[in-house]
C-alpha positions as CSV (number, residue, x, y, z in Angstrom):
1,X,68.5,31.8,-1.5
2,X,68.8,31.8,-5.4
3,X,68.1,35.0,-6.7
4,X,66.2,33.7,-9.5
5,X,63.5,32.3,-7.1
6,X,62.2,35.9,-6.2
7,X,60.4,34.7,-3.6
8,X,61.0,37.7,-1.1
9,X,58.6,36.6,1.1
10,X,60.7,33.5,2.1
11,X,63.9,35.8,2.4
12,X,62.4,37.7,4.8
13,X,61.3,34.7,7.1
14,X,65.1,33.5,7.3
15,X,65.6,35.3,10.1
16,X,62.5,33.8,11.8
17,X,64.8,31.2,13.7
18,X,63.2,28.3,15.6
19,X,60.2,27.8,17.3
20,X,58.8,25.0,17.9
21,X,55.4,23.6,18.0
22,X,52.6,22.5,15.5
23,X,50.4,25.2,16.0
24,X,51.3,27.0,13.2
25,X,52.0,24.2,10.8
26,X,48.6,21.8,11.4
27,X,46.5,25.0,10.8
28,X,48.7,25.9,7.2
29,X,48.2,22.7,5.9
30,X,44.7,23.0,6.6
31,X,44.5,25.5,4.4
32,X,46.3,24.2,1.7
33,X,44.1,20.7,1.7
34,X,46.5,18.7,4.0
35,X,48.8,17.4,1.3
36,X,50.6,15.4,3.4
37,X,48.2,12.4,3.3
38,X,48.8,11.9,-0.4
39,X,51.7,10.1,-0.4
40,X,53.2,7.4,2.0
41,X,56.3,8.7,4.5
42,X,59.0,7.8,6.5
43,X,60.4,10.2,8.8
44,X,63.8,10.0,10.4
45,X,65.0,11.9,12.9
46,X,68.5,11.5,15.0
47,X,71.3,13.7,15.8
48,X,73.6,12.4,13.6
49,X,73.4,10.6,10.0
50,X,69.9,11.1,9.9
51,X,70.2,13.0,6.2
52,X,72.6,10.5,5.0
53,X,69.9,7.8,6.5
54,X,67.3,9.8,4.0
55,X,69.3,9.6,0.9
56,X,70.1,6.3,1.3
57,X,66.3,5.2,1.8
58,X,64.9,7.8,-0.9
59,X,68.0,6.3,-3.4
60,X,66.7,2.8,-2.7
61,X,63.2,3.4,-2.9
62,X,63.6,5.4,-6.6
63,X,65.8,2.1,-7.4
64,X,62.8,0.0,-6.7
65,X,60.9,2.1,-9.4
66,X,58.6,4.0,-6.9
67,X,57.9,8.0,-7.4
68,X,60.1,9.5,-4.3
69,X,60.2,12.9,-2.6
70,X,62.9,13.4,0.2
71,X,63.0,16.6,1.9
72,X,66.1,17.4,4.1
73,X,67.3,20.8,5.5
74,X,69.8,22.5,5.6
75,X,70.8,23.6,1.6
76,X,74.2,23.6,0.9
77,X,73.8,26.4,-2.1
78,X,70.1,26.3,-3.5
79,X,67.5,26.5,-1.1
80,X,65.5,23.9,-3.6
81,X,67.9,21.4,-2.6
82,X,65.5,20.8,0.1
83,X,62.4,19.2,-1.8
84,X,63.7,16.6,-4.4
85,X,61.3,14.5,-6.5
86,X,62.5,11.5,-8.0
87,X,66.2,12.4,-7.4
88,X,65.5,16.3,-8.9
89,X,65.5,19.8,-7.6
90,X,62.2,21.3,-8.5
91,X,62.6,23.9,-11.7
92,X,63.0,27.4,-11.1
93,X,59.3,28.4,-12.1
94,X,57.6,24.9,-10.5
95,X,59.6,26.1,-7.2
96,X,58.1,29.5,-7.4
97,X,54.7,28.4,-8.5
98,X,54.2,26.1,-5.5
99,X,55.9,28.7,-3.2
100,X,53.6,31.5,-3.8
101,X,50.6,28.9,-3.5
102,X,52.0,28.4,-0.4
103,X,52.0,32.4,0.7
104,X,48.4,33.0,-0.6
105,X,47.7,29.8,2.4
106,X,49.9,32.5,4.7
107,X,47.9,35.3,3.7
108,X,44.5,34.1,4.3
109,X,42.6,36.3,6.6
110,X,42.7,34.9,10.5
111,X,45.5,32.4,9.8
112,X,47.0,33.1,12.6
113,X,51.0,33.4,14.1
114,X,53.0,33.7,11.3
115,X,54.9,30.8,10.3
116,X,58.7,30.3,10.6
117,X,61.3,30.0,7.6
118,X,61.2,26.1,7.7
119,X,57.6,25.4,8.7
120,X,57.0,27.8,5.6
121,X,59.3,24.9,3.5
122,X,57.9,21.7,5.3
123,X,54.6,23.2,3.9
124,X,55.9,23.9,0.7
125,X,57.6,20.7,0.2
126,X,54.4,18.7,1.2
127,X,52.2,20.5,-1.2
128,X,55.1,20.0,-4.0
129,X,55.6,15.9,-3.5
130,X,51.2,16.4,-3.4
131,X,51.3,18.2,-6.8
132,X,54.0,16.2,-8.7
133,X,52.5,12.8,-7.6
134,X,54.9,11.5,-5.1
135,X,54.1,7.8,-3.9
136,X,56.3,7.8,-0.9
137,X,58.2,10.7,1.1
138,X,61.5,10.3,2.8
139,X,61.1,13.6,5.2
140,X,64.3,14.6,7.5
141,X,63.3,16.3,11.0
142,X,64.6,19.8,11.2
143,X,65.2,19.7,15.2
144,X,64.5,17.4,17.6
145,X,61.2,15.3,16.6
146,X,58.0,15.6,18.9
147,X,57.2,19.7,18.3
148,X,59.6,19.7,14.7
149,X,56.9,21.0,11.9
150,X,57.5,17.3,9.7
151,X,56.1,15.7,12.9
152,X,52.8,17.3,10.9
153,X,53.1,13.4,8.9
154,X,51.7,10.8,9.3
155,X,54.3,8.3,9.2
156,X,54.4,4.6,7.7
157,X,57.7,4.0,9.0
158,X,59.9,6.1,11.7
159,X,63.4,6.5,12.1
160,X,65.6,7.6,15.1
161,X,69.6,7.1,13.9
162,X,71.2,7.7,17.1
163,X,71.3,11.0,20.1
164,X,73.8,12.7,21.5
165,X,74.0,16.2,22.6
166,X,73.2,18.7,19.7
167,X,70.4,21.8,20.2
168,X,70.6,22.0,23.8
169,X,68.7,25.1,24.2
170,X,65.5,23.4,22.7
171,X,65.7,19.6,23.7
172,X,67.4,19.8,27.0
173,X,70.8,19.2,28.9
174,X,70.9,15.8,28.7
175,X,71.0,13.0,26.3
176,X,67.7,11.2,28.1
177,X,65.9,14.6,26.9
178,X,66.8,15.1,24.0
179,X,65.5,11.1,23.5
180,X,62.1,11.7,24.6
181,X,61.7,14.6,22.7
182,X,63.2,13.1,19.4
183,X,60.9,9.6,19.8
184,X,57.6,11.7,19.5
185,X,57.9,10.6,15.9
186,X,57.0,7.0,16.8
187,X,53.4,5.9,16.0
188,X,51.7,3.5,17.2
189,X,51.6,0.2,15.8
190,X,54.1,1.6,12.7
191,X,57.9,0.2,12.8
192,X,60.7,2.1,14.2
193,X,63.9,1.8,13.5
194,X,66.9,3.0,15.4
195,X,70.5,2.4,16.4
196,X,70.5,4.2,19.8
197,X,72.8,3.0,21.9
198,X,71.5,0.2,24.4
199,X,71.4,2.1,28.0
200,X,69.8,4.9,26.0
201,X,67.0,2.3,24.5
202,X,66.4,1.0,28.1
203,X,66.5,4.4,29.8
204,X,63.9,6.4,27.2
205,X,63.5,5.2,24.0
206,X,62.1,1.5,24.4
207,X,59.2,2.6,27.8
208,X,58.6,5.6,25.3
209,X,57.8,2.8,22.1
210,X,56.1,0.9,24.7
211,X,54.0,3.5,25.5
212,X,53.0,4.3,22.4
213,X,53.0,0.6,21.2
214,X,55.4,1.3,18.2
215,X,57.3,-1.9,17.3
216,X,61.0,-1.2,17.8
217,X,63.7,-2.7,14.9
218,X,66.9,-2.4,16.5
219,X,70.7,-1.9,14.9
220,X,72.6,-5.0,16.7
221,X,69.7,-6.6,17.7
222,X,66.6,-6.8,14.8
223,X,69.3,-6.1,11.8
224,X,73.1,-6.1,11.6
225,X,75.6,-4.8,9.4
226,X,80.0,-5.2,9.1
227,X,81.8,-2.7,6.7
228,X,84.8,-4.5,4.8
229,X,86.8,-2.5,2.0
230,X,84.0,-0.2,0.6
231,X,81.2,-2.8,1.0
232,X,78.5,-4.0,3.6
233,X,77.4,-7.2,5.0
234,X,73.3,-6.3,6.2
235,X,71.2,-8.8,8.1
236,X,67.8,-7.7,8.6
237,X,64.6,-10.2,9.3
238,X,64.0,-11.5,6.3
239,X,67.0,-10.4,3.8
240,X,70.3,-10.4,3.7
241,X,73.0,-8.5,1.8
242,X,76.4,-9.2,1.1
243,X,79.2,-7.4,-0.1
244,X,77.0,-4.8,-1.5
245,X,79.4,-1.9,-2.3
246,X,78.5,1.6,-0.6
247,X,78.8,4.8,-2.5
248,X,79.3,7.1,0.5
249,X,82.8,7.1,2.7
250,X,82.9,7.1,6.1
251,X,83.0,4.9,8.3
252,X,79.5,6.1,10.2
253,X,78.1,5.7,6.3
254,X,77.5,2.0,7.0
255,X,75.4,2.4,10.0
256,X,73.2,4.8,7.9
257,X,72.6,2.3,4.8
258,X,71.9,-0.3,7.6
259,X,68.9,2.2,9.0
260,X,67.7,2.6,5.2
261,X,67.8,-0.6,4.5
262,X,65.5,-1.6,7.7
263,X,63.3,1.0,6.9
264,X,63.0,-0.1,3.0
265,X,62.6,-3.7,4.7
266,X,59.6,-2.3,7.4
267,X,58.0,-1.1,3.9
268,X,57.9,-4.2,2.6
269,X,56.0,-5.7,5.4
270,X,53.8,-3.1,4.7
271,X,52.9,-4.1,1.4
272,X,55.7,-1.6,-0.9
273,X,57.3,-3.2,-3.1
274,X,61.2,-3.2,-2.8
275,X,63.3,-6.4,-3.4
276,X,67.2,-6.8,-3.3
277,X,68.2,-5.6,-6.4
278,X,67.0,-2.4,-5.6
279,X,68.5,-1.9,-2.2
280,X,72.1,-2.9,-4.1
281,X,71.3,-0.5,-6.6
282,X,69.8,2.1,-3.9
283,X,73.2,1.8,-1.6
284,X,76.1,1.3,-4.3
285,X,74.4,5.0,-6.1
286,X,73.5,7.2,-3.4
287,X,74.6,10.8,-3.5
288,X,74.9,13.3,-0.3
289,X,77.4,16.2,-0.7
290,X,79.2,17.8,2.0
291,X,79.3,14.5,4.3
292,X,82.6,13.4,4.0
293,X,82.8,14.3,0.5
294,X,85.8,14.4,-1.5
295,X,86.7,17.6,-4.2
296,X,89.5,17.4,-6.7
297,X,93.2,16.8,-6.0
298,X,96.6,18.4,-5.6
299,X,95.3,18.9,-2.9
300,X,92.5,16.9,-2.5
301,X,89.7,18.6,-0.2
302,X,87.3,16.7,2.1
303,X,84.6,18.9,3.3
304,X,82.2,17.4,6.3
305,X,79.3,19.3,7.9
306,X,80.6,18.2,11.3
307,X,78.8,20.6,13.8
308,X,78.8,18.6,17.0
309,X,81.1,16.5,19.5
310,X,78.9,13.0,17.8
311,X,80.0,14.1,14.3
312,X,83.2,15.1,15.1
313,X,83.9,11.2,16.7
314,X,82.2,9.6,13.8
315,X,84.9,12.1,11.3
316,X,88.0,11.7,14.0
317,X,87.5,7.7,13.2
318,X,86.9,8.1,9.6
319,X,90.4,10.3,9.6
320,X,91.9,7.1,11.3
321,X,90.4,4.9,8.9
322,X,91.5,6.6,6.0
323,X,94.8,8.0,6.4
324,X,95.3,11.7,4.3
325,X,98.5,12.8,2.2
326,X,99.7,15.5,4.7
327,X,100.1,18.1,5.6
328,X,96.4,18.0,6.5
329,X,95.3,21.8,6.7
330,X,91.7,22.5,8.5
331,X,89.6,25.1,7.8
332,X,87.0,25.5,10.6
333,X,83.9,27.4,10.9
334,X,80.8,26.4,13.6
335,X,77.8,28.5,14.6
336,X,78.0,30.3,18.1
337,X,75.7,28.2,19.9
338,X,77.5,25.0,19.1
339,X,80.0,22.7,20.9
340,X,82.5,23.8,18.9
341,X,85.2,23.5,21.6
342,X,84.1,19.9,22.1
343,X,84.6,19.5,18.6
344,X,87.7,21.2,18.2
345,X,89.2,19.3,20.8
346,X,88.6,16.6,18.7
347,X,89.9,16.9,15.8
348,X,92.6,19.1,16.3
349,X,94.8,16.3,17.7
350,X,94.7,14.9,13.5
351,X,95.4,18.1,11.9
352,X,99.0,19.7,11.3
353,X,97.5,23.0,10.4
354,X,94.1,25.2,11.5
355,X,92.5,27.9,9.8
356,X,89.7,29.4,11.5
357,X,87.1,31.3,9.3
358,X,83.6,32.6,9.4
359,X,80.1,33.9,7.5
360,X,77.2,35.1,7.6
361,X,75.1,33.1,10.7
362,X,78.7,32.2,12.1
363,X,81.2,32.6,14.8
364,X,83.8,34.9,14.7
365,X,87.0,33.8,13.7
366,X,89.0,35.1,16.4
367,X,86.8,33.7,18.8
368,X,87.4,30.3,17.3
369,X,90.7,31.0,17.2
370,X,91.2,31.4,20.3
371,X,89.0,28.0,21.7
372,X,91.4,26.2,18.8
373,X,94.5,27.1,20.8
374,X,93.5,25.5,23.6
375,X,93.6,22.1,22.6
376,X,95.7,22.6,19.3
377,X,99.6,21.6,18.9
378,X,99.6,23.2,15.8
379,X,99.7,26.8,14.5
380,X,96.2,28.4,14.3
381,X,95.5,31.1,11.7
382,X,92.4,33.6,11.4
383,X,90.8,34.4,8.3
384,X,87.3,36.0,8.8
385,X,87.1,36.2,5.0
386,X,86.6,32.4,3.6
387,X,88.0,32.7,-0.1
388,X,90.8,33.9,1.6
389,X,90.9,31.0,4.3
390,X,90.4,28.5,1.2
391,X,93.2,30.0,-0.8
392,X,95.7,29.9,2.1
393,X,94.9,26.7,3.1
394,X,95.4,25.4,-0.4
395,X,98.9,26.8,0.1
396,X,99.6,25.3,3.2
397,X,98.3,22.1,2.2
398,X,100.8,21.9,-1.1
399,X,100.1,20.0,-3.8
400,X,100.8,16.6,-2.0
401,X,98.6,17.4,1.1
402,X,95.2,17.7,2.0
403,X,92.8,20.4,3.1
404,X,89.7,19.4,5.6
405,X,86.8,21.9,5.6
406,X,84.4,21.2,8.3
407,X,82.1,22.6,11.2
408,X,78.6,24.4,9.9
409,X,77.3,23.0,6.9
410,X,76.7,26.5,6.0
411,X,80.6,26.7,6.3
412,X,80.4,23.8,3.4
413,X,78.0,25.5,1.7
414,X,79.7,29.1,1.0
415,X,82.9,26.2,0.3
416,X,81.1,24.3,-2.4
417,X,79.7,27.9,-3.5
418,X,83.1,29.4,-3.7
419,X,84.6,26.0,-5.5
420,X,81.4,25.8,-8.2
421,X,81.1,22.2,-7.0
422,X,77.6,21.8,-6.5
C-alpha cells in the first residue's frame, strides 16, 4: 500500500486472506446504497488472461467514447491500480475520500462479520465508478466466480477466458470443479462469452449455461480469430476485423482481444454503442504491465506474472515464438501454495540460467531452489534478497542477453518497484 493513502484500516485487513461467500459483501453494499446498479458491467472471470481480457474490453469501450471503470486485482505497486476510471488511477485524496466512506459502511453498528481485504476494495471500487459517473464497468473476478465478492453485479455481459488448475484449495481438484464454480457468473438470458476448451464446454460449462439459460458465444465456434506478425484477423457474428494490429505480445494476447472483442460485440446487441473503429483503436492501444511486458535493453527484461502450469504454457510458446538474445537469465519467485514445480518444469527447459528469489507473501528461495533443480539443466542460484537477484541476473545476462522475471505478480511488482517502471 502507498503510504500516502493512510488508510490503516485497509492495511490491517491485508492479512485477512480469502474467504469466500457473499455474505459479507451483499450486506456492505446495502449500506452504502448498492452502487453497483449505477452503471452497466461485464464481468470476466477465467484462470488465465482474464485481466488482459479486461483491459482489452475497458480500452475498447473508452475508444468508443463511453465513461469506463475496470477494476482488476492484484496491484503491481499502487494499490489504486485496482479501480481505474476512464483509463486513470483515482487521486490520492479521491482514493481516500471514497475509502473512508467505505469504513464508516464497516463500522455501522450490527454490520456483521468483518469483511475481507478485497471484498473491502470490490466495495470500494463500486462506490468509486458510482460517484465518478461510470457508464459501464469492466470488473475482474478475484477467485473463482460463483462465491468471489464481484459476483455481487449484476452483469450485462459475462466472461469465462478459459480453466485450468489454479486455487485448488478453494475451487477443487479438478478442472470440471473449478468450471462450475467459475460459471456462477452466467446470468440468465445475458451473453457469455468463453474460449474453454470443447470437452470442458460439454462436460460443465454448456448443461451449467443451459441451466441457467445464458446464451453461450463461443471462441472457434460463435467468433474466430488468427494472429499474423503483430496483428489479428476477428470474426464475430456480425463484424469482422482484419489486420487490426495488437498492442500487447504474446501469443495468448490474441485469444484475449478475441474475448473483448465478443464481449464489446454482445454490447452492442444490447443497445451500447461501439462500432469498428473503436475496437481497432481499443485493441492497437491497450496497456497491461507485467504480462509479457518488455523493460529497457542491454539487457532487455521481460517480466510475466506467470503463477500457474496454464500461464507457464501460454509464456513457454510465447518464448518459442519470439526467440530472446541469450543468455536468457530467470529470475523466479511463486507463492507457496502454487504449482510452482509444474511451472518450473516448464520453463526451465528455455532458460540458460535460474535465479530463485523471494518477498514478503513468498516462497523461500532455497525451497525454490531446490524444486528448480529437479527439472533444470542449468545452474540454479539463490538470492532471498530480490535487488540483489535483479543485479546478478543483469550480470549474467550481459549486455547482449536477456533477463526473464516471472512467477508471483507480486514478484513483478517489488521488480517494477525496484526498476521505477511503473
Amino acid at each position: 500500500m502507498d503510504d500516502t493513502l493512510k488508510l490503516d484500516f485497509l492495511d490491517g485487513m491485508q492479512k485477512s486472506g480469502i474467504v469466500p461467500g457473499l455474505e459479507r459483501i451483499v450486506p456492505l453494499l446495502e449500506r452504502l446504497g448498492n452502487p453497483q446498479d449505477n452503471f452497466r458491467s461485464v464481468l470476466i472471470t477465467g484462470t488465465n488472461g482474464k485481466g488482459s481480457t479486461a483491459a482489452f474490453l475497458e480500452s475498447i469501450l473508452r475508444s468508443a467514447g463511453h465513461r469506463t471503470g475496470l477494476f482488476t486485482s492484484p496491484h503491481l505497486v499502487d494499490v489504486r491500480e485496482r479501480i481505474r476510471v476512464d483509463g486513470d488511477v483515482l487521486t490520492t485524496d479521491r482514493f481516500r475520500e471514497i475509502g473512508l466512506e467505505v469504513r464508516r459502511a464497516l463500522e455501522t453498528p450490527g454490520s456483521g462479520a468483518p469483511t475481507t481485504y478485497f471484498e473491502t476494495l470490490t466495495a470500494l471500487g463500486f462506490l468509486a465508478f458510482a460517484r465518478e459517473g461510470v457508464e459501464v464497468a469492466v470488473v475482474e473476478v478475484g477467485m473463482g466466480g460463483r462465491f468471489d465478492s464481484t459476483n455481487a453485479l449484476n452483469p450485462d455481459v459475462s466472461v469465462l477466458t478459459n480453466v485450468s488448475l489454479d486455487h485448488q484449495r478453494f475451487l477443487g481438484d479438478r478442472v470440471r470443479d473449478i468450471a462450475k464454480e467459475k460459471i456462477g457468473v452466467a446470468r440468465q438470458g445475458r451473453p457469455f462469452i468463453t474460449g474453454v476448451d470443447p470437452e470442458v464446454f460439454d462436460a460443465v460449462v454448456g448443461p451449467g449455461l443451459e441451466r441457467v439459460r445464458a446464451p453461450a458465444r463461443r471462441l472457434g465456434l460463435d467468433f474466430q480469430v488468427t494472429r499474423v506478425d503483430g496483428a489479428i484477423h476477428w470474426r464475430g457474428l456480425r463484424r469482422v476485423l482484419d489486420q487490426a494490429p495488437l498492442s500487447l505480445k504474446g501469443t495468448f494476447q490474441a485469444d484475449n482481444a478475441a474475448m473483448a472483442l465478443a464481449a464489446a460485440e454482445a454490447l452492442e446487441d444490447l443497445g451500447l454503442t461501439v462500432g469498428e473503429d473503436a475496437m481497432r483503436k481499443g485493441i492497437r492501444t491497450t496497456w497491461w504491465p507485467g504480462r509479457f511486458q518488455v523493460v529497457g535493453e542491454r539487457p532487455a527484461m521481460i517480466l510475466d506474472g506467470c503463477h500457474n502450469p496454464g500461464a507457464a504454457d501460454r509464456l513457454v510458446e510465447t518464448l518459442d515464438a519470439y526467440p530472446q538474445n541469450r543468455p536468457l537469465v530467470l529470475v523466479h519467485g511463486s507463492k507457496p501454495l502454487k504449482d510452482y514445480r509444474a511451472v518450473l518444469s516448464r520453463i526451465l527447459s528455455r532458460v540458460d540460467h535460474c535465479i530463485e528469489t523471494s518477498g514478503e507473501g513468498l516462497e523461500d528461495a532455497g525451497v525454490l531452489a531446490e524444486a528448480a533443480r529437479e527439472t533444470a539443466a542449468c545452474e540454479v542460484e539463490t538470492m532471498s534478497d530480490l535487488d540483489r537477484a535483479l543485479s546478478t541476473a543483469r550480470e549474467r545476462a550481459g549486455n547482449g542477453g536477456t533477463m526473464l522475471v516471472t512467477g508471483s505478480l507480486h514478484l513483478v511488482g517489488a521488480a517494477l518497484r525496484e526498476l521505477r517502471v511503473l
